[in-house]
C-alpha positions, 0 to 999 in steps of 0.5 A: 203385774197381776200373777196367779197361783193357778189357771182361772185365780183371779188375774182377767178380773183384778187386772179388768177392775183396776182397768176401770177404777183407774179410767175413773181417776183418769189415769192413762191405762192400757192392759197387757197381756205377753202370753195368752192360750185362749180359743175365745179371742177379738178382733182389734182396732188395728185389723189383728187378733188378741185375747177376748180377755184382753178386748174386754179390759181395754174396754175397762180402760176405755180403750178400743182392743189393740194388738200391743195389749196381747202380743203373743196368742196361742190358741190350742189345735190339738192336745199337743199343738198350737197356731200361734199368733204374733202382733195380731197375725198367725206366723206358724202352727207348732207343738209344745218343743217347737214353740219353746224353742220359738220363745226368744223370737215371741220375747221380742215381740213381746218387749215391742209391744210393752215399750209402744205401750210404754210411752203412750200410757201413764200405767199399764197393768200386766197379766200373768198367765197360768202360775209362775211356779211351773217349774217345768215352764220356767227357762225362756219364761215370757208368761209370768216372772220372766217378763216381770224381771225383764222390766223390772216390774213389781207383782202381786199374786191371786189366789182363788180361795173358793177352790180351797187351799188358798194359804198352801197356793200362796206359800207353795208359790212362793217357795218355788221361787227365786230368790229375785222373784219372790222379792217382786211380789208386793202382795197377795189377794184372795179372790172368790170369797164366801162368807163371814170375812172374820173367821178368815182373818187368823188365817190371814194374820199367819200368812202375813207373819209366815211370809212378810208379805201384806195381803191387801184385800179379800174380793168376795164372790160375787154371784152371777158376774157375767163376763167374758171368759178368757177360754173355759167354759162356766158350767154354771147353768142357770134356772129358767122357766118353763116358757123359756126359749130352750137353747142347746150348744153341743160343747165341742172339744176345740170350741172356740168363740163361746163368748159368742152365747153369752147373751142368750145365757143370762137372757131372762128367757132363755134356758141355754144347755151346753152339752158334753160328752156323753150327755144326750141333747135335750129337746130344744128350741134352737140349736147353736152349733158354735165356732171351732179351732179344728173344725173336721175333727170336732165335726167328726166328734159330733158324729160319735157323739149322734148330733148328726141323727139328732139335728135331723130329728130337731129339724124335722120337728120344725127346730131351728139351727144357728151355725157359727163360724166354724159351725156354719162350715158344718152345715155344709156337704164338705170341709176341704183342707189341702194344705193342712191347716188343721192337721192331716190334708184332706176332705171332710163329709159335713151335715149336708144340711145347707148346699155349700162346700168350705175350703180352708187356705192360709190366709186368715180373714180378721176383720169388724163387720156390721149391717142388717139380718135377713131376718126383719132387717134387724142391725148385726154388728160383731166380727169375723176369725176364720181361715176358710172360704165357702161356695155353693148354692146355698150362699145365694140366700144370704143370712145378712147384708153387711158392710163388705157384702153379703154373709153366710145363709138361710135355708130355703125353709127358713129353719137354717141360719149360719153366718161367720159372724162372731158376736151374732147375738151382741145387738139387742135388734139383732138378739130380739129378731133371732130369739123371735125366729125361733120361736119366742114370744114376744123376746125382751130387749138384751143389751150385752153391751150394756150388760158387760159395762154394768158387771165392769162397774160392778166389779170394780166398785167390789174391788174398791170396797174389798182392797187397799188400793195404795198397795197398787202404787209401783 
């Protein structure tokens, strides 16, 4: 089990490049995650929905993503409450009491789907979640040290060096430990890394003698690795050219899916922004209104935020608009809610800029998907997470042709896309045909996929050349 001193140390990418370093030796491995809080997420092969993350190391592991790798997932609806989703299905919506006294239930669930893993595959490397010295999160812990002692499963512990304070995030660790669980912990890497590895090592000879514990490896930074992130948004931006493809993505509160923008992040032509709050959107090209886990509240956040004025202006200027998921439920003239999936019942205004109405129910379409754009027939593939179900006008000019039927719209005018399409830009044909419509000379091919398998090896070839695997042997 891979555990991290803090959030975002290192554990999706240690557990993504020994996913792959052992699909090389050809050893059986599947990733596990127990406990996941994440908005980006995947649809499995088995019709569920796990964490992005995990889909992403399944891939390492050449692996189609299943729902046993990620049995629990919670995906964040408001600063206190979550949806929380077992073996790939949502079961309830709780804040953060009722989900820890909902624990022993998710440990079960989590237990079932280690022990089907189990006896499937040769090795399984599990992914901690958060830090385990949360003390405030310890009793029914199923994240971190309390999974770990449930099976009996050794640790090594990441620390991210590159926000500093590496040396008290591993001793501070260990000393809000019990006993048992410090014992598990066979040893310790530090990620992120810059620098020359020398002037590190007086520091890693004390923590060696300070604690009896080895540290198997330094991973150092490697710049502009492009994969997909867990939850948080990269606020790296990257330079462009001025005849780049300028691209903004207002980044909302509950942003879910940004996964969604990768590949129009690292296109050489594209300068992608995501803009926060109280920033002033620049102009732009084309604006992506992305995925939302509370899709009236970020509505009501784009309005205090003036995207309303600014998308009209955009658009009057002959700008184009991408809704996505939840975006596209934007674009629409209203948002009903009358169960109160996502909060108080009632009906939310939308842009009114596509003639839809969107009304969101329980039942959760998941599901992979693929067929051709409207847009020069180009070929889509991606997948589709949503709760809501849109009507209206607009939907008689589809955006796409897929498998199951036709899929979200496009504007009379031709300046208005929106789809519930997750992955919209993964195909090259599909990438190349959208930059085009919106204004791109002469787009080049992108190819994420190919893209995300090059960074996996890349990572991986840094982690055998940086750590002493033999102390990855259980």
């Amino acid at each position: 089990m891979i555990q991290g001193t803090t959030s975002d140390a290192g554990k999706s990418t240690v557990v993504t490049a020994l996913c792959r370093l052992q699909h090389r030796a050809g050893i059986a491995v599947a990733p596990f995650k127990p406990q996941n809080m994440a908005l980006n997420s995947a649809v499995t092969a088995d019709g569920g929905e796990i964490g992005r993350a995990q889909a992403l190391q399944a891939q390492a592991a050449g692996l189609e993503p299943h729902t046993d790798m990620n049995p629990v997932l919670l995906k964040p609806e408001t600063d206190t409450g979550a949806q929380i989703i077992v073996h790939g299905r949502p079961v309830a919506r709780l804040d953060a009491r009722g989900y820890h006294g909902y624990k022993r239930r998710a440990m079960q669930a989590v237990l079932e789907s280690y022990e089907r893993l189990r006896t499937r595959y040769d090795s399984i490397l599990v992914e901690g979640a958060g830090s385990p010295a949360e003390i405030n999160l310890r009793e029914r812990d199923i994240a971190n040290m309390g999974f770990a002692e449930a099976v009996d499963c050794p640790v090594l512990l990441v620390g991210d060096i590159d926000r500093g304070g590496v040396f008290a995030q591993l001793v501070g660790t260990l000393e809000l430990l019990a006993d048992s669980e410090r014992e598990r912990i066979r040893g310790f890497l530090i990620n992120r890394f810059r620098g020359d590895p020398a002037l590190l090592q007086p520091g890693l000879d004390w923590l060696e003698k300070r604690t009896g514990i080895p540290v198997l490896g330094v991973l150092p930074w490697l710049e502009g690795l492009h994969l997909d992130a867990e939850d948080a948004l990269d606020p790296r931006q990257r330079l462009a050219t001025d005849t780049a493809l300028r691209v903004v993505v207002p980044a909302l509160p509950r942003i879910s899916n940004h996964t969604d923008l990768d590949p129009l992040r690292h296109h050489p032509q594209v300068d992608l922004r995501f803009v926060g709050p109280g920033q002033t959107p620049p102009p732009s090209d084309l604006v992506v209104l992305p995925g939302s886990k509370s899709v009236a509240a970020d509505l009501r956040w784009l309005r205090q935020q003036g995207w309303a004025e600014y998308l009209a202006r955009h658009l009057r200027y002959g700008g184009r608009l991408v809704g996505i998921c939840g975006g596209f439920q934007m674009l629409g003239t209203a948002i009903h809610d009358p169960e109160g999936i996502e909060g108080r019942p009632g009906s939310t205004p939308g842009l009114g800029l596509l003639a839809m109405e969107t009304t969101l129910r329980g039942d959760k379409c998941l599901r992979r998907a693929s067929g051709t754009l409207a847009l020069e027939g180009a070929e889509v593939k991606g997948y589709e997470i949503h709760m809501g179900r849109s009507t209206g006008p607009a939907l008689a000019r589809p955006a796409m042709e897929l498998a199951h039927g036709p899929d979200g719209a496009l504007s009379a005018d031709g300046r208005i896309l929106g789809t519930y399409l997750h992955g919209l830009f993964d195909h090259p044909e599909a990438c190349t045909a959208l930059l085009a419509w919106a204004g791109l000379s002469d787009p080049e091919p992108f190819d994420a996929e190919a893209i995300r398998e090059r960074e996996i090896d890349r990572l991986a070839d840094a982690f055998a050349r940086h750590v002493r695997m033999e102390g990855f042997e259980g």
